[in-house]
DOVEX-706258 format. One record per residue (C-alpha): chain; x, y, z negated; residue number from 1; residue in one letter. Coordinates in nm, 3 decimals. Example, Ala and Ser with C-alpha at 12.3 -4.5 7.8 and 13.67 -1.06 7.14 Angstrom:
   ch        c1        c2        c3     i   aa
    A     1.230    -0.450    -0.780     1    A
    A     1.367    -0.106    -0.714     2    S
# end
This chain:
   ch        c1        c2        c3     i   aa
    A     0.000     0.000     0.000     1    X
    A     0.133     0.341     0.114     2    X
    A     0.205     0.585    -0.169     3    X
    A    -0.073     0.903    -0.176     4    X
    A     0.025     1.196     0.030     5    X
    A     0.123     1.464    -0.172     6    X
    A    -0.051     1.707    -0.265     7    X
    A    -0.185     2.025    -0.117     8    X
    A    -0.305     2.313    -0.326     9    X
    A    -0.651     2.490    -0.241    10    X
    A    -0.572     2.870    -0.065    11    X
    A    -0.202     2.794     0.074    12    X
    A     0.068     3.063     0.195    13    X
    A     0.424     3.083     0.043    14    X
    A     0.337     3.219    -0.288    15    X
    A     0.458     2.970    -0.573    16    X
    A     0.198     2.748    -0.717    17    X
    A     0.031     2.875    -0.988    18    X
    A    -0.091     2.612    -1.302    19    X
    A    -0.403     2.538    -1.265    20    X
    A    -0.586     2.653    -1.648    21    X
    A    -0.902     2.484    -1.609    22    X
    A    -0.735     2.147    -1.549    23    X
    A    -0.524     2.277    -1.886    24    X
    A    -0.767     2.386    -2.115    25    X
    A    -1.001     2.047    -1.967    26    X
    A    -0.632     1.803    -2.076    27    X
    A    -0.606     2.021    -2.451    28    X
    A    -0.677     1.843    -2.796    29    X
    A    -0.985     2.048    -2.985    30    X
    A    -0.752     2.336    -3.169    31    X
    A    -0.703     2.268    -3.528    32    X
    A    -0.971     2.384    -3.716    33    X
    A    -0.871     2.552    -4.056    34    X
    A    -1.036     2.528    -4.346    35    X
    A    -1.060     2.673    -4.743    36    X
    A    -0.716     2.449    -4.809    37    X
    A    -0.503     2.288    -4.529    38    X
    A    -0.280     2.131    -4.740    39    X
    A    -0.275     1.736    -4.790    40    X
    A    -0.465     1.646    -5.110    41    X
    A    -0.234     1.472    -5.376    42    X
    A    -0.430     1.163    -5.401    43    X
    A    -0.461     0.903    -5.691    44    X
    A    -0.136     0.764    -5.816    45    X
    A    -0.085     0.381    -5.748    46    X
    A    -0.135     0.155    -6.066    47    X
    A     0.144    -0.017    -6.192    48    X
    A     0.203    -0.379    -6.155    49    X
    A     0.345    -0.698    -6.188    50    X
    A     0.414    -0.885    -5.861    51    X
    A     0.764    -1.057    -5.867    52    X
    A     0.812    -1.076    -6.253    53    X
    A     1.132    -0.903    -6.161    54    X
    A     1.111    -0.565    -6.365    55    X
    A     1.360    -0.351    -6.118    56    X
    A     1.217    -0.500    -5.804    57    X
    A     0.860    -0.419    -5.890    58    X
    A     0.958    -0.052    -6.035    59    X
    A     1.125    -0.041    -5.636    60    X
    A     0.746    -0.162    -5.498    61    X
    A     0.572     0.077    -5.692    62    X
    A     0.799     0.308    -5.539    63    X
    A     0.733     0.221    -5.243    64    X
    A     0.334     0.264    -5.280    65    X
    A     0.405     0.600    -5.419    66    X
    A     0.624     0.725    -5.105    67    X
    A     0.371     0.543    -4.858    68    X
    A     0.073     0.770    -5.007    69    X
    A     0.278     1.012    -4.756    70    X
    A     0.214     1.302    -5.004    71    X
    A     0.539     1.519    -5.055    72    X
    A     0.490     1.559    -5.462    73    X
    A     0.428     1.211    -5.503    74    X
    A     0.752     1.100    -5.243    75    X
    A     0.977     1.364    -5.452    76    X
    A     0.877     1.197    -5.790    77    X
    A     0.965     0.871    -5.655    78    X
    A     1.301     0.962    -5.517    79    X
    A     1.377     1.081    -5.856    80    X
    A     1.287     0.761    -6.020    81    X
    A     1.494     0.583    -5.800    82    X
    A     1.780     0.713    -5.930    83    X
    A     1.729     0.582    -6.249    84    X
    A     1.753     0.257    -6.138    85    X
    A     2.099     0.120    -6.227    86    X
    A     2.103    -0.221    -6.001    87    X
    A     2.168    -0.072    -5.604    88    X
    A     1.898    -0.102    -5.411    89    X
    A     2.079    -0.337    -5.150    90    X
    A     2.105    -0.602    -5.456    91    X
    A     1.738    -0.521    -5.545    92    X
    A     1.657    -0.613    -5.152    93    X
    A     1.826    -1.010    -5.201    94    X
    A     1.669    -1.054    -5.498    95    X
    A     1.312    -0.956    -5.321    96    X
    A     1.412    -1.159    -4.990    97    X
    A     1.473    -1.469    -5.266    98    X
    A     1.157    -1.419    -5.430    99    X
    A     0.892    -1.417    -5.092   100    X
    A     1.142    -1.722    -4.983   101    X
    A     1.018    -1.880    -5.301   102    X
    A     0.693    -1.770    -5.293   103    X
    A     0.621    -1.904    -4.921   104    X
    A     0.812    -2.199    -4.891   105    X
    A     0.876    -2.310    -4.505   106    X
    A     0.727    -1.940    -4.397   107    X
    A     1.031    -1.844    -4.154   108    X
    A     0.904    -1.534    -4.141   109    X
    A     0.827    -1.507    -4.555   110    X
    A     1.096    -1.222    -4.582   111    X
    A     1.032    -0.998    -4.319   112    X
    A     0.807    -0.761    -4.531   113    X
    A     1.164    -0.729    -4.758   114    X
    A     1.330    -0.540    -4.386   115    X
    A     1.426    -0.211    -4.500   116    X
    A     1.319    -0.265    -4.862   117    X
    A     1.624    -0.052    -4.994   118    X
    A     1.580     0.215    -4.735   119    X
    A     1.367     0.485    -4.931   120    X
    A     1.488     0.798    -4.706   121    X
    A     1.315     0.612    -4.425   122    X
    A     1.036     0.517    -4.577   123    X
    A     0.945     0.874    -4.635   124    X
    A     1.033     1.008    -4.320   125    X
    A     0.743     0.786    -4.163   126    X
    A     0.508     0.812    -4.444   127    X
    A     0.520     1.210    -4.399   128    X
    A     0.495     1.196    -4.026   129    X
    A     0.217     0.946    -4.050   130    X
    A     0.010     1.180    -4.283   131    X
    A     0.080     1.481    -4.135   132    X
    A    -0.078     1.306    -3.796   133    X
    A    -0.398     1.157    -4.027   134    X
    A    -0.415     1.529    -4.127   135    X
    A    -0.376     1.635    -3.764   136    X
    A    -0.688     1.418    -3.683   137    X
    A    -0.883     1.536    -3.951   138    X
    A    -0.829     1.918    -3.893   139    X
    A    -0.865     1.855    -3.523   140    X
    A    -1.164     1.611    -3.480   141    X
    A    -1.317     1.573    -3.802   142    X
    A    -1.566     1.283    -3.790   143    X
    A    -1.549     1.268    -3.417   144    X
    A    -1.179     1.145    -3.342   145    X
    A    -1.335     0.835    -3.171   146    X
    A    -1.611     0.949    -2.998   147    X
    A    -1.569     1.021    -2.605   148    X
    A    -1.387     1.345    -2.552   149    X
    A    -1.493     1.551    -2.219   150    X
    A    -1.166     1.444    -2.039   151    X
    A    -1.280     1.069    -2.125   152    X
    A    -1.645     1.139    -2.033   153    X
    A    -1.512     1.257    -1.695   154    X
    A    -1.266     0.977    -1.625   155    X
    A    -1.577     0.710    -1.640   156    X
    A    -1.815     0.922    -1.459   157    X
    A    -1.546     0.978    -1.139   158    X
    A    -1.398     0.618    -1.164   159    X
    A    -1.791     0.430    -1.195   160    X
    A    -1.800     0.204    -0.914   161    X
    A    -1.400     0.192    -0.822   162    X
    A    -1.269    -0.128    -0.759   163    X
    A    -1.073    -0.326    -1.003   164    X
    A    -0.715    -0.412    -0.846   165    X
    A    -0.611    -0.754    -0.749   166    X
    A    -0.463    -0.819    -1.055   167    X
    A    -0.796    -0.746    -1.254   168    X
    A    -0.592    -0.555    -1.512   169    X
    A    -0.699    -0.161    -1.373   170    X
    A    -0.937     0.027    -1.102   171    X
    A    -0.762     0.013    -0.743   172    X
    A    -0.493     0.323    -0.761   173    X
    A    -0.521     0.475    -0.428   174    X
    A    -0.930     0.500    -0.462   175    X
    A    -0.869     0.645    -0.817   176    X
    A    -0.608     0.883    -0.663   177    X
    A    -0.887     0.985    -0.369   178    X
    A    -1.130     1.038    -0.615   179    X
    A    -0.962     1.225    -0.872   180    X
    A    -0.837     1.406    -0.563   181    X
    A    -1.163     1.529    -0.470   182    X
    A    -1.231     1.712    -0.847   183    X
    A    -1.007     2.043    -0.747   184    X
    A    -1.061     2.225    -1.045   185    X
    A    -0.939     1.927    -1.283   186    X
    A    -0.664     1.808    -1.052   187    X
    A    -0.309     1.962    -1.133   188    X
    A    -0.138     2.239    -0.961   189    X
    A     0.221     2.191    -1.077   190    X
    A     0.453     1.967    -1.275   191    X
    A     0.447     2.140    -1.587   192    X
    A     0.027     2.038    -1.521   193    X
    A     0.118     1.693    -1.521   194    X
    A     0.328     1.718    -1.797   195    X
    A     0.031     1.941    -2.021   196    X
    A    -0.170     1.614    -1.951   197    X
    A     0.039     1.318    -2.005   198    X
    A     0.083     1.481    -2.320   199    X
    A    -0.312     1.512    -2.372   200    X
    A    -0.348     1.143    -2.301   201    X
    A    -0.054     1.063    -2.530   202    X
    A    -0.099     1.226    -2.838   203    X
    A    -0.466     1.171    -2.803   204    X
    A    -0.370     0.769    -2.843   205    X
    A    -0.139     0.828    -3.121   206    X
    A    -0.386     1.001    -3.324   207    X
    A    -0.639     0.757    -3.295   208    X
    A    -0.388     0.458    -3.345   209    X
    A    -0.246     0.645    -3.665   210    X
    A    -0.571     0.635    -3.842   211    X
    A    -0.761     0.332    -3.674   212    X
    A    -0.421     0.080    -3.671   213    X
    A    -0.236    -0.031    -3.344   214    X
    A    -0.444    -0.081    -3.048   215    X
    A    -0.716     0.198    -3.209   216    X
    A    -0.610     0.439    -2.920   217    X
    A    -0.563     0.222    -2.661   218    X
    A    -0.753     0.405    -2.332   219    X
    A    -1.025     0.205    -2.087   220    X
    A    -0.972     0.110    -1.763   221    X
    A    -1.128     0.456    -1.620   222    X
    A    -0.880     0.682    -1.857   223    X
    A    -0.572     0.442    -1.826   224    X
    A    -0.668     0.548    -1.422   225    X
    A    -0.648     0.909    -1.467   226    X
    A    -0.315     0.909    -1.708   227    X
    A    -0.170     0.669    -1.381   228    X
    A    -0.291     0.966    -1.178   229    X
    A    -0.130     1.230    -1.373   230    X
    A     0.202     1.000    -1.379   231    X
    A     0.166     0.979    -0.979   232    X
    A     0.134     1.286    -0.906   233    X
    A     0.524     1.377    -1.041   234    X
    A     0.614     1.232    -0.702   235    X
    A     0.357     1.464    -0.489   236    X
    A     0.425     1.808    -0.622   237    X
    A     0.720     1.951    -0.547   238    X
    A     0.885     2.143    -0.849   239    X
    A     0.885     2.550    -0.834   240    X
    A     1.218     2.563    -0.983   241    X
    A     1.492     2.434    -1.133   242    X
    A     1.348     2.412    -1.543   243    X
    A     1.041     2.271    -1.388   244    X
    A     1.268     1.941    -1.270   245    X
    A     1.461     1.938    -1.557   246    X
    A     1.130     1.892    -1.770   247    X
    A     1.008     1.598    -1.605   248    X
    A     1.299     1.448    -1.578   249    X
    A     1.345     1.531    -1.966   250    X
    A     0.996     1.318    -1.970   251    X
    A     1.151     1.085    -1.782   252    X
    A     1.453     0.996    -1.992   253    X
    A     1.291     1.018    -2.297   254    X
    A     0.945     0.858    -2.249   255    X
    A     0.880     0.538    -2.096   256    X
    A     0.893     0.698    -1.750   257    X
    A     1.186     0.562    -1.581   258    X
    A     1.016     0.183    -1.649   259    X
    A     0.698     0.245    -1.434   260    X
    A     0.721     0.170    -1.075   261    X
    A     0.659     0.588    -0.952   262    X
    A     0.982     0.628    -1.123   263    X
    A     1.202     0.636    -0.787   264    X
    A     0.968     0.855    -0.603   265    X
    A     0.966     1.148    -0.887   266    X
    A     1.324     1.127    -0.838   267    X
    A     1.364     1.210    -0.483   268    X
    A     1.076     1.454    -0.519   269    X
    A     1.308     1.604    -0.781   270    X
    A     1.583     1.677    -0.603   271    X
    A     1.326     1.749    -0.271   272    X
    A     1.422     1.444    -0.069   273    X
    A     1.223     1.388     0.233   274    X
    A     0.897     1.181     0.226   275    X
    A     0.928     0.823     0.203   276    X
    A     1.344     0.841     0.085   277    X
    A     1.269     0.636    -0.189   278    X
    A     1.182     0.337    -0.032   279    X
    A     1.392     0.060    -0.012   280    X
    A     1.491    -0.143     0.240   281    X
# end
C-alpha cells in the first residue's frame, strides 16, 4: 500500500503554514480547574504492623506505605525515620528476599516484590509523580476522566464504518487517513500540530492509566486510528524551519517513535528528501 500523499493546506501561496488553532484547542486536555485548596490532602497515616516478625524490616514496609501515600509531609517523615535505622537497608533487603522465599516456597518469582526494597529515594520520586498526575486528573476532569472526551467522540463518529485491516488488530490506515483528511478544520497544519496532539493522546492515556491501573487508558480502535494519523502525518508536512525538525525528531529519539514503521519517512521529510526516498529497495 502506497504511503498518503502529503498534505496540502486549504488557501495555498508561499506564505509559511500557519498552526491550525481549532485542530489545537479540539487536541487540549480540559484546563485545570482551581479550586478553594489545590494542594494534595495529607491523608490518613498507614497503621502499623506486623508482617515478617522481623522488627527492622517491617519498620522499612511501613515506610514504604508511608512514602507510597505520595504526600510530601508524610515522604519527609519517613526519610527521617529511616535514618534511624541502624542495620543498612541493602542487609534489610536479604533478609526480606529470605523471608517471601520462606513464605512461598517453590514461587520463583516469591521475591520480586523485595526489587528495590532498599531504594527509598526512588520510591518517592514515583510516588510524587504518580500523585501529582492523580491530582492532575482530579483538577482537570473531576468525575469525568473516563467518559468520552470531544476528540474521542469525533474519532468514532469519522472512523464508523472503516474497515478493520487484514490483521484485525486496527481500522484500514489509508481510509482512516482519507477520512480524517476530509475534516479540514481538525486536521493539522504543521509539525508542531502533530506534535500538540500526540501529546493530547498521550498524556490523556497516562492520566487515565495512573488512576484506573495499566491498560485503564488504553484508546479504541477509532482513537488508536487518529493518534496513527497524527504519527503519519510527520512524514507529509514539510517542516517551516529548522526548530520545527529538531522537535520531532526530539519526539523521535525520545518517544517510541523511531520503532513504528513511519519512522524512515519522517526522516527524509526532515531533512526534505524527495517523495518516495525512503523506500527501500
Amino acid at each position: 500500500m502506497s504511503a498518503p500523499a502529503p498534505l496540502k493546506m486549504a488557501g495555498g501561496g508561499a506564505a509559511e503554514p500557519r498552526d491550525n488553532p481549532l485542530h489545537r484547542a479540539f487536541f487540549s486536555l480540559p484546563p485545570v480547574k482551581l479550586s478553594d485548596s489545590t494542594a494534595l490532602a495529607v491523608p490518613e497515616m498507614p497503621a502499623q504492623k506486623v508482617v515478617t516478625g522481623d522488627t527492622e524490616v517491617d519498620a522499612v514496609l511501613w515506610l514504604r506505605e508511608l512514602i507510597g501515600t505520595g504526600h510530601p509531609e508524610l515522604i519527609e517523615k519517613a526519610k527521617l525515620a529511616a535514618k534511624r535505622i541502624k542495620t543498612p537497608l541493602a542487609q534489610l533487603e536479604k533478609r526480606y528476599s529470605e523471608f517471601l522465599r520462606r513464605s512461598n516456597p517453590g514461587n520463583p518469582f516469591a521475591t520480586f516484590s523485595a526489587i528495590g526494597f532498599d531504594d527509598l529515594d526512588r520510591l518517592a520520586s514515583q510516588a510524587i509523580e504518580i500523585a501529582g498526575r492523580r491530582h492532575e486528573a482530579s483538577s482537570r476532569f473531576g468525575d469525568a476522566l473516563f467518559e468520552s472526551t470531544p476528540a474521542e467522540k469525533f474519532c468514532n463518529e469519522v472512523m464508523n464504518g472503516v474497515a478493520l485491516s487484514k490483521d484485525g488488530w486496527s481500522l484500514n490506515a489509508a481510509e482512516a487517513a482519507e477520512r480524517f483528511d476530509d475534516v479540514h478544520e481538525y486536521r493539522p497544519a504543521t509539525l508542531s500540530d502533530c506534535l500538540v496532539e500526540l501529546a493530547y493522546w498521550r498524556e490523556l492515556n497516562l492520566l487515565r492509566d495512573t488512576v484506573g491501573g495499566t491498560g485503564a487508558g488504553d484508546p479504541n480502535l477509532a482513537c488508536s486510528a487518529r493518534e496513527d494519523y497524527a504519527f503519519a502525518c510527520l512524514a507529509r508536512i514539510a517542516p517551516r524551519n529548522s526548530d520545527e525538525a529538531v522537535s520531532v525528531l526530539r519526539y523521535l529519539l525520545h518517544g517510541d517513535g523511531m520503532d513504528r514503521g513511519e519512522h524512515e519517512a519522517i526522516l527524509f521529510n526532515l531533512i526534505g528528501a524527495p517523495s518516495g526516498a525512503s523506500k527501500t529497495k
